[in-house]
C-alpha positions in Angstrom: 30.1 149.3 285.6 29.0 151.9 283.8 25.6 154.0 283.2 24.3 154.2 279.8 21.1 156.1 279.0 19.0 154.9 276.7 16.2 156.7 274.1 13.7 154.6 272.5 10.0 155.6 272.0 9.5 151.7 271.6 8.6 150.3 275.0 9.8 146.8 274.5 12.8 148.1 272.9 13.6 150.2 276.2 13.1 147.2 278.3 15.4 144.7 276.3 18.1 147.4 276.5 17.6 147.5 280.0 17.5 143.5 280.7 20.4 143.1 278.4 22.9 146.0 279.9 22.1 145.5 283.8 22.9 141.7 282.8 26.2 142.8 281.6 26.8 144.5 285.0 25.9 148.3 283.9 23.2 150.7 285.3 21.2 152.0 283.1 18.4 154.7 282.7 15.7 155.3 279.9 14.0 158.2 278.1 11.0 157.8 275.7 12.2 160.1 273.3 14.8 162.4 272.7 14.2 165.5 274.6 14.1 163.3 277.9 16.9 162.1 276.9 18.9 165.3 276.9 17.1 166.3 280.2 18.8 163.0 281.8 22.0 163.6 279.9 22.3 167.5 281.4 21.2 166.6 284.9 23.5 167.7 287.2 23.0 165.2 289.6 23.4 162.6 287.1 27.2 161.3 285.2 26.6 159.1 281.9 29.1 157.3 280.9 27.4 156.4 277.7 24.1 157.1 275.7 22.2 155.2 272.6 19.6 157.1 271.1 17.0 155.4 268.4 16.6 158.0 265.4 12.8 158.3 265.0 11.1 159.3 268.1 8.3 162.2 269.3 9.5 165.6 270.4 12.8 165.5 269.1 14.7 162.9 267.2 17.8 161.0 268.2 19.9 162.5 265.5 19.5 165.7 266.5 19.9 165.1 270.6 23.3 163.3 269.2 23.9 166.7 267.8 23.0 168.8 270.6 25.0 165.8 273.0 28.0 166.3 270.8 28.0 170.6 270.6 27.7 171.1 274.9 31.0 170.9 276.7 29.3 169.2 279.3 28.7 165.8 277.2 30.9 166.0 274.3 32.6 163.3 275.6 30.3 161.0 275.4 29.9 158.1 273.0 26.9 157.9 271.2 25.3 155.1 269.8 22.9 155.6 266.8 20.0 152.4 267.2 17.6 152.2 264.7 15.3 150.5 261.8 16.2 153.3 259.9 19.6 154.1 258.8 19.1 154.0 255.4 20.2 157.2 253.2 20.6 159.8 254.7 21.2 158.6 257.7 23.9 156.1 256.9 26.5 158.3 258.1 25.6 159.0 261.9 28.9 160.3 262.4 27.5 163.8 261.0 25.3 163.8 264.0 28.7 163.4 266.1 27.1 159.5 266.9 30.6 157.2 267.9 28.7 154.3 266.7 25.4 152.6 265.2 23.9 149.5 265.6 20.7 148.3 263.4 17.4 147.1 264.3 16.7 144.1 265.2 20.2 143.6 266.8 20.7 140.6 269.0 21.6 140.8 272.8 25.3 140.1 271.8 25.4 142.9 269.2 24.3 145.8 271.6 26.6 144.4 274.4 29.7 144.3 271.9 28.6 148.0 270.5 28.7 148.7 273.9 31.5 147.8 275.4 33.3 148.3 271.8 32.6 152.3 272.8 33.2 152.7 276.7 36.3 150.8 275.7 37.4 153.6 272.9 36.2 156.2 275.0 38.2 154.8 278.2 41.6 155.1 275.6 40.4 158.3 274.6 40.3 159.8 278.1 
């Protein structure tokens, strides 16, 4: 089981995360945007095992938490998963950002728990 949190300004998009993840057996926690997201992501208190962060989002987009994620010691290790409506140029490359992974909007239940478990899986070998 493993806890993933999750960045969408979209509120139904949180929720269907959520349903679909704690089905698969993880815990999971959600921001509304990317500056929650890295408050989650550097609490102390708190050890993610994986985070997927939509791209457009108020106070600070996913890209650029999936940059900031990727430059602290503290979380580099993470695998990030880049979900969005919107990875056309430029954002077809999310690696860039330091993102593991992206998954497009709308992506079926199946889809985000295989881009899931496709990354806790890498970053389990990686380890």
């Amino acid at each position: 089981m493993a806890l993933v949190l999750s960045a969408d300004d979209d509120p139904d998009i949180r929720r269907l995360i959520e349903r679909v993840l704690v089905g698969a057996g993880h815990r999971v926690m959600l921001a509304p945007d990317g500056q929650a997201a890295l408050d989650a992501a550097f609490d102390e208190d708190l050890d993610f095992d994986l985070v997927i962060l939509d791209v457009e989002m108020p106070r600070m987009r996913g890209l650029d938490a999936c940059r900031i994620l990727r430059d602290d010691p503290r979380t580099a290790h993470l695998p990030v998963i880049i979900a969005s409506g919107s990875l056309a140029s430029p954002y077809v490359d999310v690696t860039e950002y330091g993102a593991t992974a992206s998954l497009h909007k709308p992506f079926t239940p199946a889809q985000l728990r295989d881009a899931v478990e496709r990354e806790l899986n890498a970053a389990s070998t990686r380890r």
